[in-house]
C-alpha positions as CSV (number, residue, x, y, z in Angstrom):
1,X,-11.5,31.1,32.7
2,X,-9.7,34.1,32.4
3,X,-10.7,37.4,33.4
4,X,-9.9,40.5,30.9
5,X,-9.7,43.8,33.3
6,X,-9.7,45.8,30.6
7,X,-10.8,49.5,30.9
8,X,-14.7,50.2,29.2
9,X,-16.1,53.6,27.7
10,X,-19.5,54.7,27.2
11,X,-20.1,57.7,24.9
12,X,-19.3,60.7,26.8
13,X,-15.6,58.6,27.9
14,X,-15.1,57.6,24.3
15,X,-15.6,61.1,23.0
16,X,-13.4,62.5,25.7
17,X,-10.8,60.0,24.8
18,X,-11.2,60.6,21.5
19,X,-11.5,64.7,21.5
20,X,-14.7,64.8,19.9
21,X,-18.7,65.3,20.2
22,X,-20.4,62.3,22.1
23,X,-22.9,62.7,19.2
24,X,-19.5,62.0,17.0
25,X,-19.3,58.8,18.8
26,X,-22.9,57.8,18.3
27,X,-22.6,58.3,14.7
28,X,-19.4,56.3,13.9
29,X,-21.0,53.5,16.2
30,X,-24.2,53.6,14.2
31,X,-22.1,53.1,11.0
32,X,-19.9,50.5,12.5
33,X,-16.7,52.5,11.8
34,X,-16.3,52.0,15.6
35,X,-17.1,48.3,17.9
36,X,-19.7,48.9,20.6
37,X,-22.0,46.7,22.5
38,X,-25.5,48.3,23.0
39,X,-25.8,47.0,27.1
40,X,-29.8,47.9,27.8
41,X,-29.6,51.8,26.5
42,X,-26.2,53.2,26.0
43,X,-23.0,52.1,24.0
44,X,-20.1,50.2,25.6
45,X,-16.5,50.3,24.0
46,X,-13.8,48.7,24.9
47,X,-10.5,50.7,25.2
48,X,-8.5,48.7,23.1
49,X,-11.0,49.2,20.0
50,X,-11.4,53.3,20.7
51,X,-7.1,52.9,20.3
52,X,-7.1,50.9,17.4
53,X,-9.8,53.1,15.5
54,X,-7.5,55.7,16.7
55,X,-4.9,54.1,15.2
56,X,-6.7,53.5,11.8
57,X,-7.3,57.1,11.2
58,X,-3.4,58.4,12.3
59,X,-2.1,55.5,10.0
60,X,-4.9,56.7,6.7
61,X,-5.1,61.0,7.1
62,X,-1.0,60.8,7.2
63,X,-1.1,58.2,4.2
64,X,-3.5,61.0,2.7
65,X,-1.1,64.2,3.3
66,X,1.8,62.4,2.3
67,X,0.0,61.4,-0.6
68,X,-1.0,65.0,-1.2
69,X,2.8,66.5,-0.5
70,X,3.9,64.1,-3.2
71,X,1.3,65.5,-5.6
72,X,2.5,69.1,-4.6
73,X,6.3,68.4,-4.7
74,X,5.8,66.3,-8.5
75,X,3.5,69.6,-9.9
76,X,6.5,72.0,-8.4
77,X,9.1,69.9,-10.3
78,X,7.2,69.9,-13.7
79,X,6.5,74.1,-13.2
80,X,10.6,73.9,-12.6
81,X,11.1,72.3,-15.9
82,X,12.2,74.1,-19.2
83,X,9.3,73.9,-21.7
84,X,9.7,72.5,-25.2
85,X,9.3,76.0,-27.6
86,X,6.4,75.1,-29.9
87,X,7.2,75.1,-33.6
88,X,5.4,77.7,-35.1
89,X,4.2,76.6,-38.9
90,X,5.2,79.4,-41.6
91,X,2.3,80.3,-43.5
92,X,2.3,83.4,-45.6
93,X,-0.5,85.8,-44.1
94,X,-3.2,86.2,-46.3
95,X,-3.8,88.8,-48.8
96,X,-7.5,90.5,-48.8
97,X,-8.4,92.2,-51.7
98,X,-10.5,95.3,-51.9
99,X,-14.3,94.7,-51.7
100,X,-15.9,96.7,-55.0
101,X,-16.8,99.8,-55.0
102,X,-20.7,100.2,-54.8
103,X,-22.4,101.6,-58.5
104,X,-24.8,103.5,-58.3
């Protein structure tokens, strides 16, 4: 069998690794965004999962500003672009004719 020396984190490491609350941590554990074992009371992560998460997140908040940029750069480029004059229809203004005068 094979050993795996492979460095382990509990909360306070992983949130240190990961610049962030250890509550942060808890939470993303709690809703599985991020592998733990529960080993009697606290959370155990290996480092290779706390990189890859890492990892996950680089790869979708650039994918999400470049995204964005290309949204910005395609709304620049239609601002830039001559507009089509609208076609005004000719329709003689209307005439009002004088309301009668009251009898009385």
């Amino acid at each position: 069998m094979q050993m795996i020396n492979e460095k382990t984190f509990d909360l306070a490491e992983a949130a240190e690794y990961l610049k962030v609350h250890p509550e942060t941590v808890r939470e993303l554990v709690v809703a599985g965004e991020l592998p733990a074992a529960q080993v009697g009371r606290s959370y155990v992560m290996m480092g290779s999962d706390l990189t890859d998460y890492l990892r996950r997140q680089v790869r979708a908040q650039t994918q999400a500003r470049q995204a964005k940029a290309e949204g910005v750069k395609l709304m620049e480029e239609a601002a830039q672009r001559p507009t089509r004059a609208r076609r005004r229809r000719n329709r003689p203004i209307p005439t009002v004719s004088e309301p009668p005068s009251p009898v009385g």
